[in-house]
C-alpha positions as CSV (number, residue, x, y, z in Angstrom):
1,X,10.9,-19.9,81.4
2,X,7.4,-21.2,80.2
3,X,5.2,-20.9,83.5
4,X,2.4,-23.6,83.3
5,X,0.2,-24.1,86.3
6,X,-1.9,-27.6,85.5
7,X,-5.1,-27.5,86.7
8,X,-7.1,-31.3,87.7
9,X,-4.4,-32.8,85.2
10,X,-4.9,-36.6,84.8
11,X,-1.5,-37.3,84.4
12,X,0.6,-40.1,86.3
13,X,2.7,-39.5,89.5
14,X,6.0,-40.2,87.2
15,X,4.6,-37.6,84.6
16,X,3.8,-35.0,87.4
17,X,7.0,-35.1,89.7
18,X,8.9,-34.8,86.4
19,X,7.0,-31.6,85.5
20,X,7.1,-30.3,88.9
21,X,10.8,-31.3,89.0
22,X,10.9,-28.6,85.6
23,X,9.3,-25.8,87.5
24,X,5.9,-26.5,86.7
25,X,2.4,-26.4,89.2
26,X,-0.2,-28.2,90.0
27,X,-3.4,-27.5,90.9
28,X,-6.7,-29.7,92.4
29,X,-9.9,-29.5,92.7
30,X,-12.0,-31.1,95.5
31,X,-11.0,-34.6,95.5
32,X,-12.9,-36.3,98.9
33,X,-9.5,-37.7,100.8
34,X,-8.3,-34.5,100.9
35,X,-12.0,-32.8,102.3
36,X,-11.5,-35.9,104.7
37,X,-7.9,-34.9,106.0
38,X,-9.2,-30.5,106.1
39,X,-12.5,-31.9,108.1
40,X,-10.2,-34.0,110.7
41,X,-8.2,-31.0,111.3
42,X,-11.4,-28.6,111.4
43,X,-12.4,-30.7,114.3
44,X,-9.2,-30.3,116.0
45,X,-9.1,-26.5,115.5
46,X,-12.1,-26.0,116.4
47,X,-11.9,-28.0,119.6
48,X,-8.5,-26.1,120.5
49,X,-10.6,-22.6,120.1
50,X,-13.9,-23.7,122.2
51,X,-16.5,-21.5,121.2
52,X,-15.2,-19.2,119.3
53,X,-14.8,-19.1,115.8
54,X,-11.0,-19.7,114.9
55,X,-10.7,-17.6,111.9
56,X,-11.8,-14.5,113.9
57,X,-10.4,-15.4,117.5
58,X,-7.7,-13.4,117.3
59,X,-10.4,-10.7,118.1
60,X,-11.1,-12.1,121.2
61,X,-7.8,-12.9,123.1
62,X,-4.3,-11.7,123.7
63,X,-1.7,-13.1,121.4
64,X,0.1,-15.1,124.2
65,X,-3.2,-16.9,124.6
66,X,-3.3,-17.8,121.1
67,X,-0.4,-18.6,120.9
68,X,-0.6,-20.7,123.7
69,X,-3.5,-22.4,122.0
70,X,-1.5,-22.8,118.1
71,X,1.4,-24.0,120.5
72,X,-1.0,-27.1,121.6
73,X,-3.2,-27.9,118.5
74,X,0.0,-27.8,115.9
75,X,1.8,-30.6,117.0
76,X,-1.4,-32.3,118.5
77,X,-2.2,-32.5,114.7
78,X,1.2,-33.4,113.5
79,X,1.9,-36.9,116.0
80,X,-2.0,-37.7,115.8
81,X,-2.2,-41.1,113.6
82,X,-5.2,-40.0,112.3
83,X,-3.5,-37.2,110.7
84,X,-1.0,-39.9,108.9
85,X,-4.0,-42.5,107.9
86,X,-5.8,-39.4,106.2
87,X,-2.5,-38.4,104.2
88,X,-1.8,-41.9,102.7
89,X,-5.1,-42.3,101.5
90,X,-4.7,-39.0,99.6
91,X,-1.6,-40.5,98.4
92,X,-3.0,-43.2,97.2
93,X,-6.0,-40.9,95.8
94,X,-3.1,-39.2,93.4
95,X,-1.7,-42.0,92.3
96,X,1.4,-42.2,94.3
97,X,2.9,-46.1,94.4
98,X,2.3,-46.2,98.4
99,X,5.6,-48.4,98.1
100,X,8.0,-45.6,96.6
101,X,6.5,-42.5,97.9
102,X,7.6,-40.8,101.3
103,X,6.0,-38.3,103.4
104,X,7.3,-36.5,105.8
105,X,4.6,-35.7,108.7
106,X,1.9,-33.5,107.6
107,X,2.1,-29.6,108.9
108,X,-1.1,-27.3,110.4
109,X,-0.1,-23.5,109.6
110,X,-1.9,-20.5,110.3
111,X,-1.6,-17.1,109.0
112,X,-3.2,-14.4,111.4
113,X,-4.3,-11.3,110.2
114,X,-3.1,-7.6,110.4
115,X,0.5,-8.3,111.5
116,X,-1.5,-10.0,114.9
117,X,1.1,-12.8,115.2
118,X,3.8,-13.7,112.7
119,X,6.7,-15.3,115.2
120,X,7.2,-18.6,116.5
121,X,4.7,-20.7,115.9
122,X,2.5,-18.7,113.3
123,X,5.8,-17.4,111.5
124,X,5.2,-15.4,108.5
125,X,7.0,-16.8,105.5
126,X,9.2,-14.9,103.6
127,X,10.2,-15.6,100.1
128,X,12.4,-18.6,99.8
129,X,13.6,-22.5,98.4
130,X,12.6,-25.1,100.8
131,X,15.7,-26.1,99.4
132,X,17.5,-23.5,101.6
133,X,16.1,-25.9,104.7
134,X,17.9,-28.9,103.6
135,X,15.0,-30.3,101.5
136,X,16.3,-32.7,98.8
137,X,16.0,-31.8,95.5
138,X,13.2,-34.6,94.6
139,X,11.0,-33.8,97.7
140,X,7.4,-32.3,96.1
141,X,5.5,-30.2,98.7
142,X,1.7,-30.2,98.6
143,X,-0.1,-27.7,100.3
144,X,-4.3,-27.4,101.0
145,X,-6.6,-24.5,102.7
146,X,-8.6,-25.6,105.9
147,X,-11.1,-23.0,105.2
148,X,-11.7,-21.1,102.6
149,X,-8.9,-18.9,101.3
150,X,-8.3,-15.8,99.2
151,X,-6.1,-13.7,97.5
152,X,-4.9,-11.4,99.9
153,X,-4.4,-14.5,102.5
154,X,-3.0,-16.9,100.0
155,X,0.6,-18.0,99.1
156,X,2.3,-16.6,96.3
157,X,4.7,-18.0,94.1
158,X,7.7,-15.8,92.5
159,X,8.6,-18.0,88.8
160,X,11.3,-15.3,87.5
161,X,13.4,-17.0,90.3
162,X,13.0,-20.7,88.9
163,X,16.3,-19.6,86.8
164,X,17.7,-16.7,88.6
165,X,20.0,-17.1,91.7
166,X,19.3,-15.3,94.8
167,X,22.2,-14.4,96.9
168,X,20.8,-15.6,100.5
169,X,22.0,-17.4,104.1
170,X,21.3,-20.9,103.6
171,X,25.2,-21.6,103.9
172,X,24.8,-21.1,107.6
173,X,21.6,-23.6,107.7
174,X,22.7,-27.4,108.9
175,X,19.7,-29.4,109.8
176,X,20.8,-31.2,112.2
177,X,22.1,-28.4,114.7
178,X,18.3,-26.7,114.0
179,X,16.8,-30.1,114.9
180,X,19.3,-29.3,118.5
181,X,19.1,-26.3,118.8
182,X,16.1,-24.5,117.4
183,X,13.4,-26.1,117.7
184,X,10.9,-27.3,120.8
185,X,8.3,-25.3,123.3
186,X,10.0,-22.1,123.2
187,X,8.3,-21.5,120.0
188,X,5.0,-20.9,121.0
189,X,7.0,-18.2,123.3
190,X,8.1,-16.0,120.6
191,X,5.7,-13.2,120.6
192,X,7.6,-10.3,119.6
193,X,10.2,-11.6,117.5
194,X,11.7,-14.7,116.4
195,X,15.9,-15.0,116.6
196,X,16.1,-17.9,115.0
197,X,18.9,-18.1,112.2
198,X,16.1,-18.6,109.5
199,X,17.9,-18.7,105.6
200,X,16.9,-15.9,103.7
201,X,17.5,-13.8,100.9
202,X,20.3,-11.7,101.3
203,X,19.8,-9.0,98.7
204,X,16.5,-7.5,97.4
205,X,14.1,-9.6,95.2
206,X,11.7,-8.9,93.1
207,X,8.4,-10.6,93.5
208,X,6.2,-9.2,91.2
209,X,5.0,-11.0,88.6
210,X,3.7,-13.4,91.4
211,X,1.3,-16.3,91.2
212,X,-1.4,-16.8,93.6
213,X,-3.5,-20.0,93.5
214,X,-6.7,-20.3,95.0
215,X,-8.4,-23.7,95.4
216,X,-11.2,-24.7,97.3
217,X,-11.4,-26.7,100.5
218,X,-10.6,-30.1,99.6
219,X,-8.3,-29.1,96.8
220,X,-4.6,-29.1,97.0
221,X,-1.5,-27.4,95.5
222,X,2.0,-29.2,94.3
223,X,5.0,-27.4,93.8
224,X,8.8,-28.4,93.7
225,X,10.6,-27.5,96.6
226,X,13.0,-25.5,94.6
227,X,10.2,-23.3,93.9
228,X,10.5,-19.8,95.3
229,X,6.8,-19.5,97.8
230,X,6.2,-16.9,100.1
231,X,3.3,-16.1,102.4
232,X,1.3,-13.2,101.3
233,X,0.9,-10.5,103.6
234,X,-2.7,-11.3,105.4
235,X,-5.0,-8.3,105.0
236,X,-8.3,-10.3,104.5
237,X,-9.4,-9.8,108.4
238,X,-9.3,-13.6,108.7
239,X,-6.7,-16.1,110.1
240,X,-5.1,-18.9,107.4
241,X,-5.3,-22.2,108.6
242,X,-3.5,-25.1,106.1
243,X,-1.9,-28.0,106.0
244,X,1.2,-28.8,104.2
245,X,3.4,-31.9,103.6
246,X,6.0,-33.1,101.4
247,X,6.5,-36.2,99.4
248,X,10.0,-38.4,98.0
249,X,9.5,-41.2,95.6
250,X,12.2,-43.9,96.5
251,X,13.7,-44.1,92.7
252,X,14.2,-40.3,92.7
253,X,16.1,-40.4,95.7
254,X,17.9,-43.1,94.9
255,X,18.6,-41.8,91.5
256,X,19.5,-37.9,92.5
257,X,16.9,-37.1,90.2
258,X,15.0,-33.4,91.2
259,X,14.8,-29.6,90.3
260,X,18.1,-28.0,89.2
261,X,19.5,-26.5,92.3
262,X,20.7,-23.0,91.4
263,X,21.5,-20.9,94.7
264,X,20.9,-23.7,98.4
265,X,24.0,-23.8,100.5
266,X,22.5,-25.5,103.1
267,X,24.1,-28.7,104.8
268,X,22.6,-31.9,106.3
269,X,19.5,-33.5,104.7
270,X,16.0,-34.1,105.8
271,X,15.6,-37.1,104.2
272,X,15.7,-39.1,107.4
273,X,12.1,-37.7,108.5
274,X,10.4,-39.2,105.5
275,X,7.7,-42.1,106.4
276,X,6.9,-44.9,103.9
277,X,2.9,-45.3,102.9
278,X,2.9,-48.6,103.6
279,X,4.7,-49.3,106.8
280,X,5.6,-45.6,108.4
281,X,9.4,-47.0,107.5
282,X,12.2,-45.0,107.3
283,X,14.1,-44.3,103.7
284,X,16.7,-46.9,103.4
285,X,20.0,-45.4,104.8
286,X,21.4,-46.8,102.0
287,X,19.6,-44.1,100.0
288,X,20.0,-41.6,102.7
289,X,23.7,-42.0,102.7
290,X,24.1,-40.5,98.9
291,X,22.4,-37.3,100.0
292,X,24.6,-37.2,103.5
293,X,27.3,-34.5,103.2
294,X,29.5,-35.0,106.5
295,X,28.1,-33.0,108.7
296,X,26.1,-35.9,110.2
297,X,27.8,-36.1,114.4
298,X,26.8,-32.1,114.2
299,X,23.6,-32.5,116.0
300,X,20.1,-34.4,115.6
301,X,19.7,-36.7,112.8
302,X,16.1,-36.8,113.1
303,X,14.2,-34.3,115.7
304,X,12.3,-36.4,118.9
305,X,9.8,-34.1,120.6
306,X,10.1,-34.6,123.9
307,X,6.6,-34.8,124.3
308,X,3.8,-36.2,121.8
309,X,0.3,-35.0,122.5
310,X,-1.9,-32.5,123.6
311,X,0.9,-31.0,126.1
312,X,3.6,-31.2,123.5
313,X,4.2,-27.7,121.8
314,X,7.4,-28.9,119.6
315,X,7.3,-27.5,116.0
């Protein structure tokens, strides 16, 4: 497979989603909506942590605290309708028709350092497919730095498994019993270890050659969500704080247009979560219906924390 990663490409949203959808990725330089959405959650992250600086506080405290803290600030960020006004205006930014594209609600994840805490609610990624998680096939997942990133506290992509299968668990993945069952304020509680039933590979990969991309504050990555991502191992000394979402254009979804899918089992569809620029509507469930599989009296359609807020610690 030819590996291209575009870099400030000028190209239209139809263009891009269609080389994304090819295995293709896409890199930005600052562009100000994003620097205005990073700056927004700076302020909340830096609010959550007092004085302290949140890239070294895990110094400072004991992991339940911090844990405690991530368990407050994360979905604080998520329901906060600031957080939603900031992504459609980098939407719009890109070039997305704010009345065919679809986001679901934007994500604040952190990556500690040294193995300090990578359960529950800072989870360290392992190599896999959103597509294992019941993402569609169209969905395109952007993802941007809060502060300053490098390297060795990136995320890595692993292209030899654009074409090549992985044997893995997503055939015991339904969304809607892990919107019932696995998600919620128990999160921020795993410390030690994380049960969850969490689709993974199954055999041993390979995931060298990687590719790493490092933008700037304000700049943003897009990938497919059949890409094969991982989070790479922090060692810098530093936590990772970013932000990721993930996008549906309405004729995709209606069309069953997307990335081949080569190896996801999983059942159930998120499409239900995803938000309309325009009017936070839901995807028609006329569309929704085509990607439905019959598995939909299993469990939660769409996941209701049962709080929204600073208290709430649902993930």
């Amino acid at each position: 497979m030819n590996n291209t990663v575009f870099f400030d490409s000028n190209v239209s949203d139809d263009v891009r989603r269609r080389q994304l959808y090819d295995g293709q990725l896409f890199v930005y330089g600052v562009r100000p909506s994003v620097l205005a959405l990073t700056n927004f959650a700076r302020s909340m992250i830096e609010d959550a942590f007092g004085g302290l600086d949140p890239r070294t506080a895990q110094r400072n405290m004991e992991v339940e605290r911090y844990a405690d803290i991530l368990g407050r600030l994360k979905p604080a960020f998520i329901h906060h309708p600031e957080s939603k006004r900031h992504l459609k205006a980098v939407l719009e930014d890109f070039g997305c028709d704010p009345e065919k594209t679809f986001f679901d609600v934007p994500r604040m994840r952190s990556s500690t350092s040294d193995n300090y805490l990578t359960t529950g609610i800072a989870f360290a990624w392992h190599a896999h497919r959103d597509t294992w998680y019941s993402a569609p096939l169209c969905q395109i997942n952007w993802w941007l730095p809060i502060y300053d990133i490098e390297s060795n506290n990136a995320m890595a992509f692993h292209p030899r498994y654009w074409t090549k299968p992985v044997k893995n668990s997503s055939s015991d993945y339904n969304y809607y019993v892990w919107n019932k069952m696995h998600r919620g304020e128990s999160i921020a509680k795993m410390i030690k270890s994380d049960p969850r039933p969490l689709p993974r590979a199954t055999e041993p990969m390979e995931l060298d050659p990687q590719i790493r991309l490092i933008c700037p504050v304000g700049g943003v990555l897009l990938f497919s969500a059949a890409q094969m991502h991982s989070s790479v191992p922090n060692t810098s000394g530093v936590t990772r704080f970013s932000i990721d979402f993930r996008t549906v254009h309405l004729d995709d979804a209606t069309a069953k247009r997307g990335a081949p899918n080569i190896d996801s089992a999983s059942t159930g569809t998120v499409m239900r979560d995803y938000l309309r620029c325009t009017d936070l509507s839901r995807m028609p469930e006329d569309v929704t219906a085509l990607h439905d599989d019959g598995t939909e009296a299993g469990g939660e359609l769409i996941y209701a924390p049962k709080t929204v807020g600073a208290k709430s610690r649902a993930s």
